[in-house]
C-alpha positions as CSV (number, residue, x, y, z in Angstrom):
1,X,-19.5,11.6,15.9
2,X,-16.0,10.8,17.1
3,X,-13.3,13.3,15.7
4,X,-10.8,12.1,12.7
5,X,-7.4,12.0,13.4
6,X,-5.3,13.9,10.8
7,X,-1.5,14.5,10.3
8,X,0.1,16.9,7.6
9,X,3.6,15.7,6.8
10,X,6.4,16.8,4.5
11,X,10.1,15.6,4.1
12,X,10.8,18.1,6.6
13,X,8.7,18.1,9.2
14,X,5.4,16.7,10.6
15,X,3.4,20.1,10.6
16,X,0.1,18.9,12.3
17,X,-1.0,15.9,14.3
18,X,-4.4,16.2,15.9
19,X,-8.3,15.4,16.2
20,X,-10.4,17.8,13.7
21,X,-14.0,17.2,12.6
22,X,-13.2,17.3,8.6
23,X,-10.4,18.1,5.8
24,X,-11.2,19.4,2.8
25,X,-8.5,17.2,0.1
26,X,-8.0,18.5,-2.9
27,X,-7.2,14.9,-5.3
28,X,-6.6,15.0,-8.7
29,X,-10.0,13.9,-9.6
30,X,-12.0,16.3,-7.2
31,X,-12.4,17.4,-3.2
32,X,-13.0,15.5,-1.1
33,X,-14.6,16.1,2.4
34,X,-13.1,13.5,4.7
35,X,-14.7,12.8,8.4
36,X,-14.4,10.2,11.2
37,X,-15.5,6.9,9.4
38,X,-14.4,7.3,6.1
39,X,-13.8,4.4,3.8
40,X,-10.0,3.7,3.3
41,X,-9.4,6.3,0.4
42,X,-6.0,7.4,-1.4
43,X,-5.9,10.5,-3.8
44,X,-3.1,12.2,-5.5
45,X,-2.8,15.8,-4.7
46,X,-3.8,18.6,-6.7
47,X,-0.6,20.7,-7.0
48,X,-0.7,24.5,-6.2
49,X,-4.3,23.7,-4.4
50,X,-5.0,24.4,-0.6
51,X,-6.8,21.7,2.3
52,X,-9.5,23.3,4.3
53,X,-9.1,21.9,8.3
54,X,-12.3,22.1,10.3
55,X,-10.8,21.6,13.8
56,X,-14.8,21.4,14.8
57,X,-18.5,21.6,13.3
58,X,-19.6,24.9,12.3
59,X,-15.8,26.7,12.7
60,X,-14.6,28.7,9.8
61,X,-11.3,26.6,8.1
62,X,-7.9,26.7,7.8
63,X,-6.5,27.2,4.9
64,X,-3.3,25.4,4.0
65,X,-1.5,25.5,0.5
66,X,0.1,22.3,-0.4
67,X,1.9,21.1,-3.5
68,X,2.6,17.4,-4.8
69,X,2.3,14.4,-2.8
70,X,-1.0,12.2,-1.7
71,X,-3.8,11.7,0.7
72,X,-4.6,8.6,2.6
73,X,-7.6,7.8,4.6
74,X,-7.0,4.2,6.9
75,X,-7.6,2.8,10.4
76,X,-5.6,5.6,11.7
77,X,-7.4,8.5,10.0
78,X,-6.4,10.9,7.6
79,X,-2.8,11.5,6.4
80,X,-1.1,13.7,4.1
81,X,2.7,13.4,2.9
82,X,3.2,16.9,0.6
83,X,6.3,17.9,-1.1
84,X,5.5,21.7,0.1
85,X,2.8,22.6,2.8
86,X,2.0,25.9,4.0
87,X,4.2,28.6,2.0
């Protein structure tokens, strides 16, 4: 399976840009595992809650804190626009 392109942005920076096998999104009403071919898709962010990046199958995850903002799954893979990421 082809990898899912993800970006983690916030108002000050764009923190990642790159082809992972899955994030872990913590919405409002659940996680969500998203991979290469999901179905468009747009949750709010749980605040105070961390994503999980699997750069590939079978690795152990990053963890990344984020607070406020959304998730968006498109054509162009996964994006997420926090507030706060990663402190």
């Amino acid at each position: 399976m082809a990898d899912l392109h993800f970006e983690l942005v916030t108002p000050e920076r764009q923190m990642l840009s790159e082809d992972v096998h899955m994030v872990v999104v913590p919405g409002t009403e659940g996680q969500s595992g998203i991979m290469a071919g999901h179905a468009p898709y747009m949750t709010v962010l749980r605040d105070g809650d961390e994503i999980a990046v699997y750069r590939t199958a079978g690795a152990a995850p990053e963890r990344i804190p984020v607070s406020g903002g959304f998730a968006e799954v498109g054509a162009n893979g996964l994006t997420i626009l926090a507030e706060k990421a990663g402190e």
